[in-house]
C-alpha positions, 0 to 999 in steps of 0.5 A: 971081293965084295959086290954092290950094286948101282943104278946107271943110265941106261939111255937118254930119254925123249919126253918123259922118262921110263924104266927102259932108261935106267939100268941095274948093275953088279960089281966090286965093291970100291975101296977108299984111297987117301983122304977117302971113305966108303960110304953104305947108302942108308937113305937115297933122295929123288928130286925132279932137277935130275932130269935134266942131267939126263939130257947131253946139255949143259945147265948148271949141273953136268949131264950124267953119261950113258952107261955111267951110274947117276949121282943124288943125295945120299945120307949114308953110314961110312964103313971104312975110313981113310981120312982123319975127318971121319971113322966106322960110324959116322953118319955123312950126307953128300952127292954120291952115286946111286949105289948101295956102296961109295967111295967119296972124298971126306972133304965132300961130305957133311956129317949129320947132326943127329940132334938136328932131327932123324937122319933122314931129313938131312935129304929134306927138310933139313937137306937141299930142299929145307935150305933151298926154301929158307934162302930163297924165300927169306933172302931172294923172295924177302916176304914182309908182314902182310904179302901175298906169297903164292907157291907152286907145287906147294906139297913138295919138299920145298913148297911146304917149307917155302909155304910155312916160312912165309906164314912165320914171316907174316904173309897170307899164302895160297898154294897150288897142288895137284890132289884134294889130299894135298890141298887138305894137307896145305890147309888143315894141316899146315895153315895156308890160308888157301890151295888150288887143286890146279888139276881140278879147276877149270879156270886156273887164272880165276882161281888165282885171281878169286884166293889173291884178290889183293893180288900177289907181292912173291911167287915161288915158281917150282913149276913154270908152265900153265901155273905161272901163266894164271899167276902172272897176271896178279902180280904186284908192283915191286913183286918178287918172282923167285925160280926154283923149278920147271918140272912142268917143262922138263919133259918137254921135247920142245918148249913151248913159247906161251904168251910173252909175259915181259911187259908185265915186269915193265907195268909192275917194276917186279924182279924175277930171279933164279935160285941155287942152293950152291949159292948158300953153301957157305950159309947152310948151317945157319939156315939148318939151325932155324929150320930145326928149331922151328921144327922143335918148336912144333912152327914148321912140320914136313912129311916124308914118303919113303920108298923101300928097296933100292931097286925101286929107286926109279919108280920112286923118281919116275913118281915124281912126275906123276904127283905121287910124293906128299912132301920129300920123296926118298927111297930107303936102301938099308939100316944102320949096321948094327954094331954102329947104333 
């Protein structure tokens, strides 16, 4: 029988994570039941809300167990077929295993319009992360002509996005990143009218206060931690604060309390929200419809950092809380079969 290989948790990890708590695996390749197909991974996404599905506690996602191979974004080329839906060929996004092979449902799994873009955007910006950013800046953030967005961990693959969506929809925005090669990337390249390496700056709160100094009408919170604490003091009456991430806090062991932040939202009247993709399941082609367009139209531009081998798909993820990525982190796991091109 043929073999393939998947990455499992080896441990659940206390503070950050290390490659003591993955483990690399053989074994028989799976075969598709009734309604299912075997998928090849092609493309492997890492994004930092793994971490928590690390840990044996609930959030909304499930916890991965011990011993059992984890799940991320796949784009994948389906191999066998046992469902009417797809054949030999296809190219399908979905949540499968960190596996070289899968099986999955076929009702799971989304085809990837290849007209759309490469294949491999289908993991960023015109993924989960391209989706997340458009709705909840546009639908939670709701940024009018002349706002102040700030955005946190701006470079990222939903940080960018977020950044130029709210360029398109008028407002002025600054973004925090953690290198100068990403603060140039945000303001040579992508347009924002300022970036702060928080990394570099002594006074985060000054910063914050010196590239708002009309204060700030949306945050689009990626991060949480000492980022959020500079940017709260500036926000505005009616100013909306959209959660997306806290990767600053997913290593913590314990989370540390801060100052008490409440009384600012009864001084400003401002909301604060949290944002899941899965809320927009049933919007997720309208939002990939524009996002390709402006892409198209040279209004919305996106980077890729590829890692190759799927044996480095931990370093790729462990990267992530090291700052490495400039836009989407992937890991490429192989090409297309060559009788399907």
């Amino acid at each position: 029988m043929a073999q393939t290989r998947q990455w499992r948790l080896a441990s659940r990890p206390v503070g950050e994570p290390t490659h003591d708590d993955f483990e690399l695996v053989t074994v028989d390749r799976p075969a598709p039941g009734d309604g299912e197909v075997l998928v090849k991974t092609l493309y492997q996404s890492v994004d930092p809300y793994m971490r928590g599905r690390m840990r044996d506690a609930e959030s909304y996602a499930d916890p991965w167990e011990v011993g059992e191979p984890m799940r991320a974004g796949v784009i994948g080329e389906v191999l066998e077929s046992e469902a009417d839906a797809l054949e030999p060929g296809d190219v399908v996004t979905g949540e499968l295993l960190w596996a070289e092979h899968a099986v999955a449902d076929a009702d799971d799994l989304r085809r990837v319009d290849p007209d759309l873009g490469p294949v491999s955007t289908a993991l960023g910006v015109l993924g989960m992360p391209g989706v997340t950013a458009y709705w909840g800046l546009l639908d939670v953030g709701e940024p009018t002509p002349g706002d102040t967005v700030v955005v946190s961990a701006a470079a990222g693959a939903v940080g960018s996005v977020v950044g130029q969506l709210a360029q398109l929809a008028g407002a002025r925005v600054v973004g925090t990143a953690g290198s100068d090669e990403k603060v140039a990337w945000l303001t040579d390249e992508l347009g924002f009218d300022a970036a702060i390496n928080y990394k570099e700056t002594d006074d985060l709160a000054g910063a914050v206060a010196e590239t708002c100094p009309d204060g700030v009408d949306v945050y689009f919170d990626n991060v949480g931690g000492p980022i959020t604490d500079a940017v709260w003091p500036q926000l505005n009456v009616r100013s909306r604060v959209v959660v997306c991430g806290q990767i600053a806090l997913y290593n913590a062991t314990e989370v540390p309390t801060g100052p008490r932040k409440l009384t600012k939202l009864i001084e400003t009247r401002a909301t604060v929200e949290g944002v899941l993709v899965s809320d927009y399941e049933d919007r997720w082609g309208e939002a990939l419809r524009r996002l390709s367009r402006f892409i198209r139209e040279g209004d919305l531009h996106y980077r890729e950092n590829v890692v190759d081998g799927f044996e480095n798909a931990p370093d790729a993820f462990l990267g992530l809380f090291e700052g490495e990525n400039v836009g989407k982190q992937l890991v490429k796991v192989a090409d297309r079969s060559t009788e399907t091109q």
